[in-house]
C-alpha positions in Angstrom: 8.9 -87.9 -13.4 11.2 -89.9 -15.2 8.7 -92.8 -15.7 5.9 -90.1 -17.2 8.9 -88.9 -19.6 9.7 -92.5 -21.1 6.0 -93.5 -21.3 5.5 -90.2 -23.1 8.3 -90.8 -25.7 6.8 -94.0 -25.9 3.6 -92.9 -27.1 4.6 -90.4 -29.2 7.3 -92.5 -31.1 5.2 -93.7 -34.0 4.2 -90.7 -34.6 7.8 -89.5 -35.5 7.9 -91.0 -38.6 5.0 -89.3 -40.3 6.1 -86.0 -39.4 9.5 -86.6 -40.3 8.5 -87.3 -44.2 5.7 -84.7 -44.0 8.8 -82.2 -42.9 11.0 -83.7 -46.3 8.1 -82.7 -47.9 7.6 -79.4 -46.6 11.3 -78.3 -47.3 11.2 -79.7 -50.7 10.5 -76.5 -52.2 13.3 -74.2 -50.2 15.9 -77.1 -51.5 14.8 -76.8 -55.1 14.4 -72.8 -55.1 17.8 -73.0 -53.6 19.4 -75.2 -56.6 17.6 -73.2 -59.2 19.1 -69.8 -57.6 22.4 -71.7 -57.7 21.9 -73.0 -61.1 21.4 -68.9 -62.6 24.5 -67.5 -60.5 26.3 -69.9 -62.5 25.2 -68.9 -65.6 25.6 -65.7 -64.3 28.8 -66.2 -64.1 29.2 -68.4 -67.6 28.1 -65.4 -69.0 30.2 -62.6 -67.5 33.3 -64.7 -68.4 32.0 -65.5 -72.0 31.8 -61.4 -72.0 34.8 -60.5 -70.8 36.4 -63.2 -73.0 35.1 -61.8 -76.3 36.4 -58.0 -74.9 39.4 -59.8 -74.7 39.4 -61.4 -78.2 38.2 -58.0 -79.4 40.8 -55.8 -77.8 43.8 -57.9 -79.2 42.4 -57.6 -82.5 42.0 -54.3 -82.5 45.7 -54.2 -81.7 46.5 -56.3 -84.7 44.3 -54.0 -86.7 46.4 -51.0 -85.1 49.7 -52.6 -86.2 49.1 -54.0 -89.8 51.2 -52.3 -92.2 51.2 -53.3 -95.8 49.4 -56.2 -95.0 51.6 -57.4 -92.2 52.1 -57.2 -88.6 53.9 -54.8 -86.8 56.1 -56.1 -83.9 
């Protein structure tokens, strides 16, 4: 049984190869959907903190706004 098992391998070896690159191939796709789904959550994400940066910027100048008197600020 053994001996059947080894020759088996045996034959079959040089075929490994083949298949192996045909399966690199295969997931090729899946790996670069992957990075480009990776790639927009990050500008996802660039662009929710860009947002919440310029309500930030806006907010404290509406403050400043709010406190000018006679052309300067408030403390």
């Amino acid at each position: 049984m053994k001996e059947m098992m080894q020759e088996e391998i045996k034959e079959l070896e040089p075929s490994l190869a083949p298949m192996e690159e045909e399966l690199k191939i295969l997931l090729l796709p899946k790996i670069l959907t992957t990075g480009k789904m990776l790639l927009l959550k990050f500008v996802e994400q660039l662009v929710e903190m860009k947002h919440n940066y310029l309500l930030v910027i806006y907010y404290v100048c509406t403050l400043d706004l709010l406190n000018l008197k006679d052309g300067k600020l408030t403390s």
